[in-house]
C-alpha positions in Angstrom: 27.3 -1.6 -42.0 23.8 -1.7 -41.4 22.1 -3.2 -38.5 19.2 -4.4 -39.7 19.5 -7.7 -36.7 18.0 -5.3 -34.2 15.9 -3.3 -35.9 12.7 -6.4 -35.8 13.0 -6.7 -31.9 13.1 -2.7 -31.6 10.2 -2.5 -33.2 7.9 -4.8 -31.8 9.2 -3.8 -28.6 7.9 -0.1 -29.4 5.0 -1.5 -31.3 4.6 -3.7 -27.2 4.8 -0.8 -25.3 2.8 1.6 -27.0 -0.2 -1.2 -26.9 0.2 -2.0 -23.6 0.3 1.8 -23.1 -2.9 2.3 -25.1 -5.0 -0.4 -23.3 -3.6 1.3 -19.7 -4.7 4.5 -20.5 -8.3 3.5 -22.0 -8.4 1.1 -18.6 -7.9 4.2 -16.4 -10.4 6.5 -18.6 -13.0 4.0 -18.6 -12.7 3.5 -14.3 -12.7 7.2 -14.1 -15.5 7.6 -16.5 -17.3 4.5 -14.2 -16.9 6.4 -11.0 -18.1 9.7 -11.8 -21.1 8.1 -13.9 -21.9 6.1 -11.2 -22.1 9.2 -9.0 -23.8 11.3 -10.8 -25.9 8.1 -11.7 -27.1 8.4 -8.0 -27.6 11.7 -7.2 -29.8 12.3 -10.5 -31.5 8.8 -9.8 -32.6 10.2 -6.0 -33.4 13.8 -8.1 -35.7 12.6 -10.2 -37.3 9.7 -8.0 -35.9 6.7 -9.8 -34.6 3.6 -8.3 -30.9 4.3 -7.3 -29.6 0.9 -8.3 -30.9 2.2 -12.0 -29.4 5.4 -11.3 -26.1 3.6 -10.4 -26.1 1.2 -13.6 -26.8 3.4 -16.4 -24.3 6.2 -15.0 -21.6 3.8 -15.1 -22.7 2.8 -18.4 -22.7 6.1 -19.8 -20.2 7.2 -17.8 -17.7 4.5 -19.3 -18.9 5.4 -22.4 -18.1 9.0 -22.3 -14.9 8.2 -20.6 -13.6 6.3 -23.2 -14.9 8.8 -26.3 -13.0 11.5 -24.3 -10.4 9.3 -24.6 -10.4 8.6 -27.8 -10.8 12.5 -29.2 -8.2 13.9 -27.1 -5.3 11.4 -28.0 -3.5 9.2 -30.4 -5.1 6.0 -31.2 -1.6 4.5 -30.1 1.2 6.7 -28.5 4.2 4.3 -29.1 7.9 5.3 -28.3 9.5 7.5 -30.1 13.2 6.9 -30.6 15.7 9.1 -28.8 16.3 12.0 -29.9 20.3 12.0 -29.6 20.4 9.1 -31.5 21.5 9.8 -35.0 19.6 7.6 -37.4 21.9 7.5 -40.3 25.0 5.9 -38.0 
């Protein structure tokens, strides 16, 4: 017998969660990434005698950007569900 019925909805529901996984995770590195950009942003724009609401801006910018490109290098593209193991596959 194979059970081919569930396998679809299985699938997509992995495919779901892994997506919805993906986008979470680039969320929270791109807020991080804001943050500490936006800090830095600040203390470098009062450092070198800029304008701290440019100082702010462009280190969130940047700071998103380099968030999200840590991000990107250190993981998976998508990290979806992996069956469990104690399942056997060939039932």
């Amino acid at each position: 017998m194979n059970n081919d019925d569930n396998d679809p909805v299985n699938e997509w529901a992995f495919l779901g969660r892994g997506v919805l996984r993906t986008f979470v995770r680039d969320f929270i590195a791109i807020a991080v990434g804001v943050v500490i950009g936006a800090v830095m942003g600040f203390v470098l724009a009062h450092i070198l005698g800029f304008s701290s609401q440019f100082g702010i801006k462009f280190g969130a910018l940047v700071g998103a950007f380099v968030g999200l490109a840590v991000r990107s290098h250190l993981s998976r593209l998508f990290d979806y569900d992996h069956p469990p193991s104690d399942r056997n596959s060939d039932a």
